[in-house]
N, C-alpha and C positions, 0 to 999 in steps of 0.2 A: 044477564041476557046480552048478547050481542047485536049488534046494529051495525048495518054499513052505511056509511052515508060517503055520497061517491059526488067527487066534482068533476066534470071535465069542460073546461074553458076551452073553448076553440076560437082563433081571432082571422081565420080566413076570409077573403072575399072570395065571392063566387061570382061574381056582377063579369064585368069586362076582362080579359084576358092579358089589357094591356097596363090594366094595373096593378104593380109589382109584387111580386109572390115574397119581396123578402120583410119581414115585421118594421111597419110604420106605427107609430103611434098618435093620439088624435092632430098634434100639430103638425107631424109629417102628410096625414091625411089631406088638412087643411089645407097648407101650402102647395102641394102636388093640386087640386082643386081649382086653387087661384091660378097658376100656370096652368092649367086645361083651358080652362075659360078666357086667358087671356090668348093664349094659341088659336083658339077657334073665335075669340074677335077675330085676330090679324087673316085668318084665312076669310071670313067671312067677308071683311072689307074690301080683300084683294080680289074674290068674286065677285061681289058688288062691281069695281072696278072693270074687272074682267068683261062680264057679260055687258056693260054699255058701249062695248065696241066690239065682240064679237060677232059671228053670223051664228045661229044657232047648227049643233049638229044634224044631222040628216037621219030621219027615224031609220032608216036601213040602209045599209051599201051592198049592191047586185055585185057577182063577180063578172068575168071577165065573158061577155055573150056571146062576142064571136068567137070566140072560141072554143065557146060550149057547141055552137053550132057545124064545128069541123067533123063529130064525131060524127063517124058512119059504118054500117053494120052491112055487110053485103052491098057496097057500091052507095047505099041509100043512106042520104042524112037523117039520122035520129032527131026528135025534138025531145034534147036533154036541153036545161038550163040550170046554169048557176044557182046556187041559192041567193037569195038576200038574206042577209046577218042583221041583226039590227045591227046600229054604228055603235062607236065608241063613244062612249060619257066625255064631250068638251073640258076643256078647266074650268070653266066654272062648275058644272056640275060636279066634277073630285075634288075643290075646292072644300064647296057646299056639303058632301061626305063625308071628309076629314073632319069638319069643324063640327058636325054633329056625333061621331065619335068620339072626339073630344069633350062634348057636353056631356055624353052617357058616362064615360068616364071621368070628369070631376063629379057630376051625383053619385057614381058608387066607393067615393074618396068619400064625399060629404056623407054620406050613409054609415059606412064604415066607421067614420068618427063620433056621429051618435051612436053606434050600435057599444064603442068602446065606452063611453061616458053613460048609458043606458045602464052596463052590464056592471061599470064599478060605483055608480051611485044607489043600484038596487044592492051589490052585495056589502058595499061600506054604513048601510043607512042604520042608523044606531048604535054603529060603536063610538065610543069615546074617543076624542079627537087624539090622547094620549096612547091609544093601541096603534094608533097608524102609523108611526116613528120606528117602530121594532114589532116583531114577530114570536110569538109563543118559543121560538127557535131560539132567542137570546137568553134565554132564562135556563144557560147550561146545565145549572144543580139539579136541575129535574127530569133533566135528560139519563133514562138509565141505560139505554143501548141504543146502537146502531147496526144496521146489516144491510147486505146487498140485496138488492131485487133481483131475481136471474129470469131469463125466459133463454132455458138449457144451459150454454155456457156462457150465454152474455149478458153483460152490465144491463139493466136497463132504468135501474133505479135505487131507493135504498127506503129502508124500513127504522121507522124510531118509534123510540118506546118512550113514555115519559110514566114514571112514577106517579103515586098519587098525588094530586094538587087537589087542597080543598075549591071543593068551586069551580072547578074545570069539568065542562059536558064536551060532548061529542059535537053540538050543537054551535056552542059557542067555535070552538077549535073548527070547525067548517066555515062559518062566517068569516071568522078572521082570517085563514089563510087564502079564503077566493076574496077577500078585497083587494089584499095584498099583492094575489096573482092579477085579478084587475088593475091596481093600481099601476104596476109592471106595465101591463097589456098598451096601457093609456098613454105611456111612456115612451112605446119602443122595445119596452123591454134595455133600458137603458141599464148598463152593464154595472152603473156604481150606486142602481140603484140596490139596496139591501144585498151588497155583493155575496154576504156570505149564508143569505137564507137558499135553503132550497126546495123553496114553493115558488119562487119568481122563474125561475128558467123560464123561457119557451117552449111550449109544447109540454108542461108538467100535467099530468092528471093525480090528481089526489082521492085516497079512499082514509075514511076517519073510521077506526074502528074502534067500537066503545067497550072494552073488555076490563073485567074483574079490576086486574092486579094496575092497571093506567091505562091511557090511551095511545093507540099507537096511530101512527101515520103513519100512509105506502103512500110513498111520489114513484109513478113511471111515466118515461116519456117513449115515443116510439122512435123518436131517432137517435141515434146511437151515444151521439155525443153529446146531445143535453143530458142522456141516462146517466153517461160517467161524470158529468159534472154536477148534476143530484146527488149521486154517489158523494164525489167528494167532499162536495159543500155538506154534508150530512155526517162523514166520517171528523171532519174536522169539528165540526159541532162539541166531542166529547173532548176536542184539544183547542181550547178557545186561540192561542198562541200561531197554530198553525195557518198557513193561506194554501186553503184549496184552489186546487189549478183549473179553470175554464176551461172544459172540454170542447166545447161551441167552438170555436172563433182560431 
């Protein structure tokens, strides 16, 4: 019988717009957090400042009246007037703005960083501290092919087969590879972490398919260049000798 069993890790935020689209990991989080926070002290003190010597702004400014009252239709003065606008927000008040933009965006840094330590302590929880060092992927003897993934004529991933191993489920081989892509996650996706497994990319999804003759693993990613670097790091797998080239970067 076949089974699929499908991962797909996603590490985006969705929160603030001002928090950067490119892969931070929990300490990047963290620290981007603490500079928010400290940015919206300094704003918030120099509003403080601010406002004990300003005059406050004026709920609304009229435009200009007499000269609203020039216009005339047939000889006869119209009663057109200017509108009143409300005013412009003083410094203190864009101060006070910023600095709270700046707190919504260190919580969805801090969030962000639980959601990555959340997501790699539920899928690491029971494996043996000796599987988290290396990757089902090191164990090349077991490895019996490799192939590309295509979606038409493009890379987008690659497909491996492992022979039979006693004691290896579909099951197990899912846990391990989304700790490992968690672990990644938590990281950064730091570049020398398990340089040459190709479940850690960014943006990898992984399907485990538990079939007769071994288990195979599809890694796709949708952008281009993690694809061919899947690819590689995967075709290199059957050449331990070789260094697959980072497509990413």
């Amino acid at each position: 019988m076949r089974t699929l069993l499908t991962i797909a890790l996603a590490a985006g935020c969705s929160s603030s717009t001002s928090v950067p689209t490119r892969q931070l990991g929990v300490q990047d989080h963290l620290s981007e957090a603490e500079q928010h926070d400290a940015d919206a002290d300094a704003l918030e003190q120099r509003a403080q400042a601010e406002a004990a010597v300003a005059a406050p702004a004026p709920a609304y400014v009229c435009g200009d009246q007499p000269l609203a009252d020039q216009v005339t239709s047939g000889g006869e003065r119209l009663g057109i007037r200017a509108p009143c606008w409300r005013g412009e927000s003083n410094a203190v008040d864009r101060d006070r703005a910023a600095a709270a933009r700046l707190r919504a965006d260190a919580r969805a840094h801090r969030a962000q960083a639980r959601a990555l330590l959340t997501t790699k302590q539920a899928w690491c929880a029971g494996l043996p501290a000796a599987e988290l060092d290396h990757t089902p992927f090191d164990h090349h003897e077991d490895i019996v092919a490799v192939t590309a993934e295509l979606d038409s004529d493009r890379v987008v991933g690659a497909r491996i087969r492992f022979g039979p191993v006693p004691h290896l489920t579909a099951d197990w081989m899912r846990q391990t590879l989304a700790c490992h892509h968690a672990l990644a996650a938590a990281s950064g996706f730091e570049p020398t972490y398990l340089a040459s497994c190709p479940a850690v990319v960014a943006g990898a999804e992984m399907t485990v398919i538990d079939d007769p003759s071994g288990l195979i693993v599809v890694i796709r990613a949708s952008d281009p260049g993690a694809g061919l670097t899947i690819y590689a790091r995967a075709e290199a797998l059957l050449d331990p000798q070789a260094d697959p080239v980072d497509h990413q970067h």
